[in-house]
PAZAPA-4460 file (N, C-alpha, C; in steps of 0.05 Angstrom, whole numbers, plus 32768, in hexadecimal, padded with zeros to 4 digits):
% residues 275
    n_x    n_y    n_z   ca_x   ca_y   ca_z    c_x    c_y    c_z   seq   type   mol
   7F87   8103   81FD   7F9C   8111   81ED   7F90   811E   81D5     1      X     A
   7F90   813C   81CF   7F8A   8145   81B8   7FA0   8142   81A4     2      X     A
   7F97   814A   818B   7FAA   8152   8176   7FB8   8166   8178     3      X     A
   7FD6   8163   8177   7FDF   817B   816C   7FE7   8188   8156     4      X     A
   7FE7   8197   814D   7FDB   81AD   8134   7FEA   81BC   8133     5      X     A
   8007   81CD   8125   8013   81DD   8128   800E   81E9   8102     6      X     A
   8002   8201   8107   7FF7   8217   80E7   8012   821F   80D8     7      X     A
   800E   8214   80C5   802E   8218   80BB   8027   821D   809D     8      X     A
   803E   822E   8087   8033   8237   806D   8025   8220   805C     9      X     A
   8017   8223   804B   800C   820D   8038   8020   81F7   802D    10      X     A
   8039   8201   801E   803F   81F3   8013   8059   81E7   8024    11      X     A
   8051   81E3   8042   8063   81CF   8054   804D   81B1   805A    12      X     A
   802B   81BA   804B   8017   81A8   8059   801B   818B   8051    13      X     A
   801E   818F   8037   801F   8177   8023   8036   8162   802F    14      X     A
   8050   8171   8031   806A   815F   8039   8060   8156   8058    15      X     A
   8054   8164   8060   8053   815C   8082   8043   8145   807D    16      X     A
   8031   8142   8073   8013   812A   8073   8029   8119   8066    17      X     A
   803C   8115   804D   8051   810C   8049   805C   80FF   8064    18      X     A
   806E   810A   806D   8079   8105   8081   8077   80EB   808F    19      X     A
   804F   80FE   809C   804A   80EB   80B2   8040   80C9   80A1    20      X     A
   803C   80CC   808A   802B   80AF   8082   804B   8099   807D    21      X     A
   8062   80AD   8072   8079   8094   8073   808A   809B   808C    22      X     A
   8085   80A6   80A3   808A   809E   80C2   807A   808C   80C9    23      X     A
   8062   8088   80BB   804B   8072   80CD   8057   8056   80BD    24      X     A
   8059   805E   80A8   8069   803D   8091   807D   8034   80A1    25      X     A
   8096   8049   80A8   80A6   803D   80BC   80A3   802D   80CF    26      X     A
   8091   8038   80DE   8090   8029   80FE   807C   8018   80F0    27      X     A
   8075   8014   80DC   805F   7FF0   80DB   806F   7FDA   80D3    28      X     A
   8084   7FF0   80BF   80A3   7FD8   80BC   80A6   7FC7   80D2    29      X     A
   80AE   7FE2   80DE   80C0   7FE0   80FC   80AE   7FC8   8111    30      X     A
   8089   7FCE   8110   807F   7FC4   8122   807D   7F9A   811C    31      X     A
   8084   7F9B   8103   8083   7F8B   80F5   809C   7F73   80FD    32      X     A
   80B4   7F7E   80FC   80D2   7F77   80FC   80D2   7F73   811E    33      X     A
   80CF   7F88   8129   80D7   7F7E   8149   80B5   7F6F   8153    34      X     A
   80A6   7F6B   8151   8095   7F5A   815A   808C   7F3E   814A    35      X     A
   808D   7F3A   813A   808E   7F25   812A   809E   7F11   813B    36      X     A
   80B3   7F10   813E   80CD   7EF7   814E   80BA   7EF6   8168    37      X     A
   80B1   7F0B   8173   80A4   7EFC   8190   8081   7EF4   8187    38      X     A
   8072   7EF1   8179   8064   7EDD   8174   806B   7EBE   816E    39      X     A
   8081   7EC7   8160   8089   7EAA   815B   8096   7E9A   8171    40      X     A
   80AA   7EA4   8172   80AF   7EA0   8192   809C   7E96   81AB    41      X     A
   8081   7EA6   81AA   806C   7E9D   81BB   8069   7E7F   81B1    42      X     A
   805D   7E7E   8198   8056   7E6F   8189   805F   7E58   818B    43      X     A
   8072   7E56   818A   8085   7E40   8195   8086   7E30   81B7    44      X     A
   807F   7E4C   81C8   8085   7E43   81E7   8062   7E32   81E7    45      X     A
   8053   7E44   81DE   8038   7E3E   81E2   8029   7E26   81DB    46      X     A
   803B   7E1E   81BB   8030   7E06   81AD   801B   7E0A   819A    47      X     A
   801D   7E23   8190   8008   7E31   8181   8010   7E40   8163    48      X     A
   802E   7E28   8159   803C   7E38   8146   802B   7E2F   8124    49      X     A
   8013   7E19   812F   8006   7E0F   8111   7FF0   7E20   8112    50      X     A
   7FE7   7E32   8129   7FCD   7E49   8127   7FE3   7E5E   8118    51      X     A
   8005   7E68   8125   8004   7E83   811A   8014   7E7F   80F7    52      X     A
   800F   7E60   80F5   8016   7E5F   80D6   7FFB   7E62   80BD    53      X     A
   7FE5   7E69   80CA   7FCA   7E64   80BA   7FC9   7E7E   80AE    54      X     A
   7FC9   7E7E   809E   7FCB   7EA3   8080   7FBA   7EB0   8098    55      X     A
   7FA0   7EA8   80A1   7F8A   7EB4   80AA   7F96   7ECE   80C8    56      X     A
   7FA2   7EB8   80D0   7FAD   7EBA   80F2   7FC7   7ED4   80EC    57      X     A
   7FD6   7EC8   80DA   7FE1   7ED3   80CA   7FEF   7EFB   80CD    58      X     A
   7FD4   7EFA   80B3   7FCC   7F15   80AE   7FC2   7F24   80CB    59      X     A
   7FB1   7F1F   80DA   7FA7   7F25   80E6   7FC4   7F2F   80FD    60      X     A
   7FCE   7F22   8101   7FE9   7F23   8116   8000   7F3A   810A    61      X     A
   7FFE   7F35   80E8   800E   7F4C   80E0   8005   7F5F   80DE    62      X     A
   7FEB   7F66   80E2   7FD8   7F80   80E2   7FD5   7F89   8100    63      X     A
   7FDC   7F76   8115   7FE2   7F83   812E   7FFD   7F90   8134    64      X     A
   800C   7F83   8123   8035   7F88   8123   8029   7FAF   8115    65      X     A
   8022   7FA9   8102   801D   7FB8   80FB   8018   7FD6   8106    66      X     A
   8000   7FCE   8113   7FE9   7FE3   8120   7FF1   7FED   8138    67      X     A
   8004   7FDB   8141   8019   7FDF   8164   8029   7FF0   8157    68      X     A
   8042   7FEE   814D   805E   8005   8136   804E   801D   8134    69      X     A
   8032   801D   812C   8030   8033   8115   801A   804F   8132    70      X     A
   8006   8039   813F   8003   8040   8159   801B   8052   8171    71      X     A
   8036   8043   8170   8046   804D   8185   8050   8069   8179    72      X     A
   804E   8061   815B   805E   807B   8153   8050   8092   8152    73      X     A
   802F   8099   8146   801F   80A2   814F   801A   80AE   8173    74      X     A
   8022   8098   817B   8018   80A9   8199   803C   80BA   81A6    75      X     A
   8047   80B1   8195   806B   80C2   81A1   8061   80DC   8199    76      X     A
   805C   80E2   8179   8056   80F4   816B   8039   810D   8177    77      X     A
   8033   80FF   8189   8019   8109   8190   8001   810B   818D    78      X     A
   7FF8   80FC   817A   7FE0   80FF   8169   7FCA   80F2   817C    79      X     A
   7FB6   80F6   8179   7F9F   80E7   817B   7F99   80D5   8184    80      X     A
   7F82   80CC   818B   7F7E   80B3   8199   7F5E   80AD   8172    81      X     A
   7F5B   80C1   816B   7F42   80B9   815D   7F50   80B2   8145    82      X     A
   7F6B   80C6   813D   7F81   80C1   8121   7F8E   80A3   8127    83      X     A
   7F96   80A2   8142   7FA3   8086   8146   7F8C   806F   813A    84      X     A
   7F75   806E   8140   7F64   8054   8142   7F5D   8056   8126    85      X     A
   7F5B   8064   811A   7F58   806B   80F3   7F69   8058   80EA    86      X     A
   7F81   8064   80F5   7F91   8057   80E3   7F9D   803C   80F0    87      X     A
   7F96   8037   80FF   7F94   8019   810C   7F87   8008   8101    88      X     A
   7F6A   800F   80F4   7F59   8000   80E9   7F61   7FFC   80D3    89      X     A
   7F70   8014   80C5   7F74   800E   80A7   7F8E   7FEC   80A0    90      X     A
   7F94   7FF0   80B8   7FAC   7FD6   80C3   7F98   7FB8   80BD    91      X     A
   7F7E   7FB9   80C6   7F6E   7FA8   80C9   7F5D   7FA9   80B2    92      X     A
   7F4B   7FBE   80A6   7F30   7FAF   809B   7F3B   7FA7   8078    93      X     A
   7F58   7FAB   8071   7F53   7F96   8058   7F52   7F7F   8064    94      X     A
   7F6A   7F75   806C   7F66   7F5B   8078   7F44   7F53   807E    95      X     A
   7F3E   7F60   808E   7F1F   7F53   809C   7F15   7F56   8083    96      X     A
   7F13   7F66   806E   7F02   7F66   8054   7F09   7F4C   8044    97      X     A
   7F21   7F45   803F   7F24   7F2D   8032   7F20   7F16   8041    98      X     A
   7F21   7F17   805E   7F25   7EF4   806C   7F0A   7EEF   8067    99      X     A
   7EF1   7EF9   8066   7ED2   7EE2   8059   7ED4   7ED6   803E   100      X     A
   7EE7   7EE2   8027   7EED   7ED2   800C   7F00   7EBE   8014   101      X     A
   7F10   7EC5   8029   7F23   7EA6   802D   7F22   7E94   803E   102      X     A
   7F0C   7E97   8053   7F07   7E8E   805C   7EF0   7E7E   8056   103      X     A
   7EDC   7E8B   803D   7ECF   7E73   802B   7EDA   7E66   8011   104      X     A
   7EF3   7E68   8009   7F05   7E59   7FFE   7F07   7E64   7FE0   105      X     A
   7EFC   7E86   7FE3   7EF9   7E94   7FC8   7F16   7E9F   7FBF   106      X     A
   7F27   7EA7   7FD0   7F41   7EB7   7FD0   7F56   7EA1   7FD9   107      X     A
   7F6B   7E9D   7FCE   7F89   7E8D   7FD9   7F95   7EA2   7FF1   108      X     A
   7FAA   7E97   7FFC   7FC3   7EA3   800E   7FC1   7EB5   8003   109      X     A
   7FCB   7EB7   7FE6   7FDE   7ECE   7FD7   7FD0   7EED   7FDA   110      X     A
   7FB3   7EE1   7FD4   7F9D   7EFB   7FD6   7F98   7F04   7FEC   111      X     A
   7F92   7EF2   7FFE   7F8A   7F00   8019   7FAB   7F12   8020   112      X     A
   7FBC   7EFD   801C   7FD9   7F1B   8030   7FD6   7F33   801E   113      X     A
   7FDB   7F2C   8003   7FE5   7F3B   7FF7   7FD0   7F57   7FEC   114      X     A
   7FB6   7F4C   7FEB   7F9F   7F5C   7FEF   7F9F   7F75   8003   115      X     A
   7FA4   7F64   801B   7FA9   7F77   8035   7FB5   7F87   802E   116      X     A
   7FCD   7F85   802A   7FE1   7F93   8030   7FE0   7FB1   800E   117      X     A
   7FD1   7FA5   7FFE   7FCD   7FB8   7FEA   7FBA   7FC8   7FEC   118      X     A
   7FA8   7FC2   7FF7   7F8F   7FCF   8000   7F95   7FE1   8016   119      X     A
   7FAC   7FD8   802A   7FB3   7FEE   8038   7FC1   8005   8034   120      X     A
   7FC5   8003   801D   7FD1   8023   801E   7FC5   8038   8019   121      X     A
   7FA7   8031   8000   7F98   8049   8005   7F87   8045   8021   122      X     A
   7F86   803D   802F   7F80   8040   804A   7F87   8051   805C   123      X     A
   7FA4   8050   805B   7FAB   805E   8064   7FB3   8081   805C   124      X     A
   7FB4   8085   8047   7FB1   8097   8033   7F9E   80A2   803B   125      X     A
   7F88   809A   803F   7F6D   80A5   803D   7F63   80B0   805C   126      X     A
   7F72   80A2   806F   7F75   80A7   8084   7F8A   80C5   808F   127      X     A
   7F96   80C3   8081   7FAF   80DC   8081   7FA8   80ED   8076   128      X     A
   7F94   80F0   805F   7F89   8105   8053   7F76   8113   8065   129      X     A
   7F6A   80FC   8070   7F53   8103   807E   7F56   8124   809D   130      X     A
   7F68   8110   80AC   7F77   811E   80BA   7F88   813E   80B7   131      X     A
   7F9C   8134   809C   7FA2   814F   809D   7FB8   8157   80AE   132      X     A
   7FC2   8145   80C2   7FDD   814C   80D7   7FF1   815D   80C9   133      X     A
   7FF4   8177   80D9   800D   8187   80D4   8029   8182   80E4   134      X     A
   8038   8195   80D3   8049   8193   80E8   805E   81AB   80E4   135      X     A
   8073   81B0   80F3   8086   81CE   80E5   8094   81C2   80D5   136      X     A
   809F   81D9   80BE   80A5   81DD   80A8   80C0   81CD   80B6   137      X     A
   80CE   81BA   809A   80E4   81A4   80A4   80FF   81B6   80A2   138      X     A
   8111   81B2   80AB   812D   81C0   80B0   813E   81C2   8091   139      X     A
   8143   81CE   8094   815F   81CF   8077   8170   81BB   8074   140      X     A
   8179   81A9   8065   8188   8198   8064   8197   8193   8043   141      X     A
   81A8   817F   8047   81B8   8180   8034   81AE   8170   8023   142      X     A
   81B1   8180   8006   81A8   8179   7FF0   819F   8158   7FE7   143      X     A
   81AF   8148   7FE7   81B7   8132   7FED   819D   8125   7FF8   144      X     A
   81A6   8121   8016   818B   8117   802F   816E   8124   8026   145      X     A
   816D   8148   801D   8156   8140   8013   814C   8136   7FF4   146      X     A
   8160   812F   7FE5   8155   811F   7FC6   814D   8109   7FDD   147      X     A
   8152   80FE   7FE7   8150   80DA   7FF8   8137   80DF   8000   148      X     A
   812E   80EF   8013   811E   80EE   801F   80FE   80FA   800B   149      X     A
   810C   8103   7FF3   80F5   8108   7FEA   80EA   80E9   7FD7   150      X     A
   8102   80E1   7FD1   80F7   80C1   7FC3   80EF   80AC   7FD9   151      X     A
   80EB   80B3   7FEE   80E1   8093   7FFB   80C8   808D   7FF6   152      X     A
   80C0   8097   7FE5   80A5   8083   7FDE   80B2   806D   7FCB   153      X     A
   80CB   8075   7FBB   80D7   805D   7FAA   80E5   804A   7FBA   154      X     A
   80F3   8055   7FCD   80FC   803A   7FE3   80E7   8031   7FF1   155      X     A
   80D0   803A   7FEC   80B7   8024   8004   80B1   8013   7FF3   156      X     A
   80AC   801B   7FD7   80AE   800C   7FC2   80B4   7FF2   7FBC   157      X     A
   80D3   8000   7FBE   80E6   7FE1   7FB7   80E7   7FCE   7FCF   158      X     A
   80DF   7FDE   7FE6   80E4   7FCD   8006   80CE   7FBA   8002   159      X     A
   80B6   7FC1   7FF4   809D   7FAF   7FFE   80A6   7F9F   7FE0   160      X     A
   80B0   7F9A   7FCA   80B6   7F83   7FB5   80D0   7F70   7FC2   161      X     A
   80D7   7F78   7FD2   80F4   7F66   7FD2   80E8   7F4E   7FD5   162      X     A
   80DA   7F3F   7FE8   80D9   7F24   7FE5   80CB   7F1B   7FCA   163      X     A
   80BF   7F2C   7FB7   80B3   7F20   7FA2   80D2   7F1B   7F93   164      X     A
   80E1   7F29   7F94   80F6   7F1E   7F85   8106   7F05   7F90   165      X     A
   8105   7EFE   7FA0   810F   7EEA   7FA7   80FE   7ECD   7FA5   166      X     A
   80E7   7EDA   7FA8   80D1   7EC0   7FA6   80B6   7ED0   7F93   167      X     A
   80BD   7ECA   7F7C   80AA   7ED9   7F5D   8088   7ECD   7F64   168      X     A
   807C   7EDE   7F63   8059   7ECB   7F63   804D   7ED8   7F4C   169      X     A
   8039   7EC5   7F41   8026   7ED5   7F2B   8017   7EDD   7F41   170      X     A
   8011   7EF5   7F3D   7FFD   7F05   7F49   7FE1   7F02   7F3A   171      X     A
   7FCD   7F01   7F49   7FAC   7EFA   7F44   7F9A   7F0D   7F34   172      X     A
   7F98   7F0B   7F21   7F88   7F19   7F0D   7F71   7F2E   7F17   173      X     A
   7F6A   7F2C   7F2C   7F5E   7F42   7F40   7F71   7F51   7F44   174      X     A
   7F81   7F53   7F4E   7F98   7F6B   7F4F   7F99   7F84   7F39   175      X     A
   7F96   7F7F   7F2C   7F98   7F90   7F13   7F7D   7FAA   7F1B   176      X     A
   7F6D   7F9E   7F2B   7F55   7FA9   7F2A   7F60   7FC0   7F49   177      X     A
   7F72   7FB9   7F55   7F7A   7FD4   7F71   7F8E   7FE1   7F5D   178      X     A
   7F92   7FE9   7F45   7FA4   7FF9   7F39   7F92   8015   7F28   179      X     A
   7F85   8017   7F1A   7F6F   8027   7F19   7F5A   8030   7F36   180      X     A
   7F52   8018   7F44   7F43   8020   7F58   7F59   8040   7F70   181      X     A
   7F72   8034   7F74   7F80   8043   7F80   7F7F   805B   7F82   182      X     A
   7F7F   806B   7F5C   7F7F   8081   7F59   7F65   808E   7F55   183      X     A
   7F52   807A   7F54   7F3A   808D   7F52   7F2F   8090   7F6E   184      X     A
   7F30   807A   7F7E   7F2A   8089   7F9A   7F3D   809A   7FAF   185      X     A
   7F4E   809A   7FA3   7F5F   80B1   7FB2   7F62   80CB   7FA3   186      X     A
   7F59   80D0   7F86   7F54   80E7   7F77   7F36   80E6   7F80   187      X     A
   7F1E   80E0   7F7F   7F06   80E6   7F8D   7F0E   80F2   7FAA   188      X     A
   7F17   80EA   7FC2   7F1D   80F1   7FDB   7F2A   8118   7FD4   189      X     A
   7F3F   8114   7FC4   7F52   812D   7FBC   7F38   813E   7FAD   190      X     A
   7F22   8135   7F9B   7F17   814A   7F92   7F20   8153   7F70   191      X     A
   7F29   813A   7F6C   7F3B   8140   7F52   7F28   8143   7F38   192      X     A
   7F11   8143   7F40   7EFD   813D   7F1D   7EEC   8154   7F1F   193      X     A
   7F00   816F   7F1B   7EEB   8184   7F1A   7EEF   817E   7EF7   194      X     A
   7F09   8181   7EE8   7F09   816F   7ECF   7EFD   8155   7ECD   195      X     A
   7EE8   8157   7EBA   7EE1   8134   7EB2   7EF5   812C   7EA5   196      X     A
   7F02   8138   7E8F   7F0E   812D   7E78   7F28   811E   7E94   197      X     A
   7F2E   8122   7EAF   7F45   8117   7EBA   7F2C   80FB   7ECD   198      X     A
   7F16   8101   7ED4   7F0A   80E7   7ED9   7EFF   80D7   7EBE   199      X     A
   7EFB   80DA   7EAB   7EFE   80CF   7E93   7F13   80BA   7E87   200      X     A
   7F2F   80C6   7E95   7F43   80BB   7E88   7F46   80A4   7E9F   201      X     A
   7F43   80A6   7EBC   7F42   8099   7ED4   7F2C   807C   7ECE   202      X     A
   7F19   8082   7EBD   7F02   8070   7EB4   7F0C   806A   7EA3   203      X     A
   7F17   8068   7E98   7F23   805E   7E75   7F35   804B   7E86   204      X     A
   7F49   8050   7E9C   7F62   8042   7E9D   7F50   802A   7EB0   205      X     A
   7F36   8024   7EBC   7F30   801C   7ECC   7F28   8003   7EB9   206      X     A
   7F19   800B   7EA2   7F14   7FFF   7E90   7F29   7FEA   7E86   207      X     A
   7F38   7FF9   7E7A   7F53   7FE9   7E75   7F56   7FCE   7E80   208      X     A
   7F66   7FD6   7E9F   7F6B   7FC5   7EA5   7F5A   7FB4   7EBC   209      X     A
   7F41   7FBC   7EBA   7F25   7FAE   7EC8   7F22   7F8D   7EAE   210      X     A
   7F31   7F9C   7E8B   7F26   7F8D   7E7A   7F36   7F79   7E79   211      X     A
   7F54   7F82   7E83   7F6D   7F70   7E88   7F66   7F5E   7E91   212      X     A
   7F5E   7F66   7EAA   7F5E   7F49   7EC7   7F44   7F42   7EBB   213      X     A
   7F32   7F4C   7EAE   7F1C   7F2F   7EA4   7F21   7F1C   7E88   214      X     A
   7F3A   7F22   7E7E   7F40   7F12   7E6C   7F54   7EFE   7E74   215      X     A
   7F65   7F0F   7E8D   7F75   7EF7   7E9A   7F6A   7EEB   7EA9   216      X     A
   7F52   7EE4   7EB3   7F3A   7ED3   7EC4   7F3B   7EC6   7EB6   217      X     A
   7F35   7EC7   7E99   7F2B   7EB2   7E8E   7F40   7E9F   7E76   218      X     A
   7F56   7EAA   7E7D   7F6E   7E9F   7E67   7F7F   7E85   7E7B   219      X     A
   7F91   7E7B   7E67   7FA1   7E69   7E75   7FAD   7E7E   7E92   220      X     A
   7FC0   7E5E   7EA4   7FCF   7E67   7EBB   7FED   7E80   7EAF   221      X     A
   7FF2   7E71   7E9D   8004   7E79   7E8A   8003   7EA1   7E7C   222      X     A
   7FEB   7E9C   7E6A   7FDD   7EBC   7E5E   7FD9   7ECE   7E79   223      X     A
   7FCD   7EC1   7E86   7FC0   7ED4   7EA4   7FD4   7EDE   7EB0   224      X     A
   7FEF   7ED2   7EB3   800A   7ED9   7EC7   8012   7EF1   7EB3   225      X     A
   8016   7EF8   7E9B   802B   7EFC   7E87   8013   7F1B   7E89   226      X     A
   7FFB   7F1D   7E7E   7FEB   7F30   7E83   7FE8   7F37   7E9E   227      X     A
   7FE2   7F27   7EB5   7FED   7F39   7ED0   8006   7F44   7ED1   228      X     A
   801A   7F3D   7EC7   8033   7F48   7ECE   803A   7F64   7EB8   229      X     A
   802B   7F62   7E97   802E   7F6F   7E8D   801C   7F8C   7E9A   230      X     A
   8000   7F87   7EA6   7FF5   7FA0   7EB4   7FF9   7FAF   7EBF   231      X     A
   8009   7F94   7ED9   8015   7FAA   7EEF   8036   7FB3   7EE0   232      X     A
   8042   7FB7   7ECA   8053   7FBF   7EC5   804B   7FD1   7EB1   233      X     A
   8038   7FD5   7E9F   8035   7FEB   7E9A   8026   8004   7EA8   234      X     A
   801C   7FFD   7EBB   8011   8010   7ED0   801C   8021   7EDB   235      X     A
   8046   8018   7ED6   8053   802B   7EE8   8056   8043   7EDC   236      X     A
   8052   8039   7EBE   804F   805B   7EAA   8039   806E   7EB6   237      X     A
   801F   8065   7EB2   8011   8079   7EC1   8017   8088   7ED6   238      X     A
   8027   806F   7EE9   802D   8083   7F03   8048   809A   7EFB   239      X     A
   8053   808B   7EE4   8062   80A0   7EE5   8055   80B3   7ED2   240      X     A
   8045   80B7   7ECA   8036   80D8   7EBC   802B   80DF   7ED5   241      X     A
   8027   80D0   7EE8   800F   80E1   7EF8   801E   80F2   7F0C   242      X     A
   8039   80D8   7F0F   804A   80F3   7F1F   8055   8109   7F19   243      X     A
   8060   8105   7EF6   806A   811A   7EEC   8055   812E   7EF1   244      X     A
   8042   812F   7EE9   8021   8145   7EE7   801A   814D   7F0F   245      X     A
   8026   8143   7F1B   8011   8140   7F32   7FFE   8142   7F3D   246      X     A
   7FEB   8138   7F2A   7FCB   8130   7F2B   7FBF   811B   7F35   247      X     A
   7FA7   811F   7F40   7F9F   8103   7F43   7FA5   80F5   7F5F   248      X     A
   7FC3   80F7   7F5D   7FC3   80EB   7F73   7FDC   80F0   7F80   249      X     A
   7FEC   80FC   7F95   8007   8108   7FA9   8020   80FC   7F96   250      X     A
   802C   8101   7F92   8040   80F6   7F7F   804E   80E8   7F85   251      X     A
   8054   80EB   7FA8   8060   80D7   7FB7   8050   80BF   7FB2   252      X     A
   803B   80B9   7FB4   8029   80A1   7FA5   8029   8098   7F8B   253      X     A
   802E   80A2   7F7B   803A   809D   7F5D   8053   8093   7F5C   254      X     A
   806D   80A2   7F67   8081   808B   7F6B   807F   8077   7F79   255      X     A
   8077   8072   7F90   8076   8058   7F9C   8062   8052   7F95   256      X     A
   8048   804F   7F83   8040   803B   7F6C   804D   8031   7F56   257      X     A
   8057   8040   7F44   806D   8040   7F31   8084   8028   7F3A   258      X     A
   808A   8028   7F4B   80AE   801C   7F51   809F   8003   7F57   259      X     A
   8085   8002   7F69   807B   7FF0   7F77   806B   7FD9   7F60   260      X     A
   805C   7FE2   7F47   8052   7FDF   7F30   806C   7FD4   7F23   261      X     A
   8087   7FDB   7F25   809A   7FCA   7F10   80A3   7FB4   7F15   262      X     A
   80A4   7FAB   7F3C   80AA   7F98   7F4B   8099   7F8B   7F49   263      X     A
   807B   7F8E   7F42   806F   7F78   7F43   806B   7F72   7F31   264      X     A
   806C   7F7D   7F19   806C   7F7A   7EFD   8087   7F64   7EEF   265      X     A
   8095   7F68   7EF4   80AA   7F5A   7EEC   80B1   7F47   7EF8   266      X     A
   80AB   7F39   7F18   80AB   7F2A   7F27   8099   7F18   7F18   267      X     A
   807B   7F23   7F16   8070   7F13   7F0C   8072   7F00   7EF3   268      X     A
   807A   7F0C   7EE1   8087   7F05   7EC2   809B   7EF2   7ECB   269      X     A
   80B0   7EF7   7EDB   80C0   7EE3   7EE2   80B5   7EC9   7EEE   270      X     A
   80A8   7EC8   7F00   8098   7EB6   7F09   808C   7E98   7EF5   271      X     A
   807B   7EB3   7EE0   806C   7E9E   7EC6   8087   7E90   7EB7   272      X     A
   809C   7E9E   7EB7   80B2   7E91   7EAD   80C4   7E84   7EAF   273      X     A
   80BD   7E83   7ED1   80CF   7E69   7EE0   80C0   7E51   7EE6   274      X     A
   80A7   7E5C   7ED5   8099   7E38   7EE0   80A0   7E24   7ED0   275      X     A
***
């Protein structure tokens, strides 16, 4: 199966690569929600429900739920067999990157899922950039449906915090460190530092909060929660200059950092405050 490629004006490219990266979010939802119940389900007939409760076994099974949704949708759509396996992997190598720290007892639960799953989005980002998939210019529609459709990076947002609100965690003082990393490797990929004075400011913020999470390493359980939670909540400002500016990094990525940065920000604070 080749790619298909339909040449369409410039400024349909950007929304289309749009498009296809939150059609691929969908179906990993999706691959997520309808296959999940039949592991367990197995799991149960088989006698194998204390392997698929191990974080390790885990991740790995939700990175297949994953990689199946995001795979089927990909091959409806037509694409590739070399775009498919890209972004299949990107399903897989945080996880495989973190399971040797937790599996030598360096990283908790919290880091290995939650690692994964943060690490995957410039993955996939980087993967969709790479590519480039077009597609024809989208139909006319009502005002309305398209304000919606242009904010779903803020409903992917709020979709991926809901269980932190229901169950608050301090998040791990390493974290702080995929919030600067984010934008400078996906502004490097984009080509963004023909200005230094804008990779300058990218190094300043890395600084920052590189200095954050080494002061929350080494402070109480207490200081470390209150400073993780204050980072990732002031971070959502940045994202929101960066979207206002649209620099740096797709703006659709700036709001769903932003919304995603306040959920975990404030979850977290809550957390230190319900102990």
């Amino acid at each position: 199966m080749t790619e298909m490629t339909v040449v369409v004006p410039r400024r349909w490219a950007g929304w289309a690569r749009t498009r296809h990266l939150a059609a691929m979010v969908v179906a990993m939802v999706a691959g997520m929600v309808l296959l999940g119940p039949l592991w367990r389900v197995g799991a149960d007939v088989l006698g194998g429900a204390a392997v698929l409760a191990r974080p390790d076994v885990g991740a790995l099974v939700m990175a297949t739920n994953m990689a199946l949704g995001m795979a089927a949708w990909m091959w409806h759509r037509g694409y590739g067999w070399a775009a498919t396996g890209e972004m299949s992997a990107a399903m897989y190598v945080p996880f495989l990157l973190l399971l040797p720290p937790w599996w030598a007892g360096w990283a908790g639960d919290d880091t290995l899922l939650l690692g994964g799953h943060l690490l995957m989005v410039p993955a996939m980002l980087l993967v969709a950039l790479r590519h480039r998939h077009t597609a024809a210019p989208p139909p006319r529609r009502h005002p309305v449906a398209a304000a919606l459709a242009r904010g779903w990076p803020a409903g992917l947002g709020l979709l991926m915090t809901v269980d932190m609100w229901f169950a608050p965690t301090v998040f791990a003082p390493w974290t702080l460190l995929v919030l600067p990393a984010g934008y400078l490797l996906i502004g490097t990929w984009r080509r963004q530092w023909g200005d230094r004075r804008a990779l300058a400011v990218q190094l300043a913020g890395a600084a920052v909060w590189g200095g954050l999470a080494v002061v929350a390493t080494v402070s109480s359980a207490d200081v470390a929660g209150v400073l993780v939670g204050v980072g990732w909540f002031v971070h959502a400002g940045w994202d929101a200059w960066y979207h206002r500016t649209g620099t740096v990094v797709p703006r659709g990525y700036a709001l769903w950092c932003a919304v995603f940065d306040v959920g975990v920000g404030l979850t977290t604070l809550l957390a230190v405050l319900s102990r």
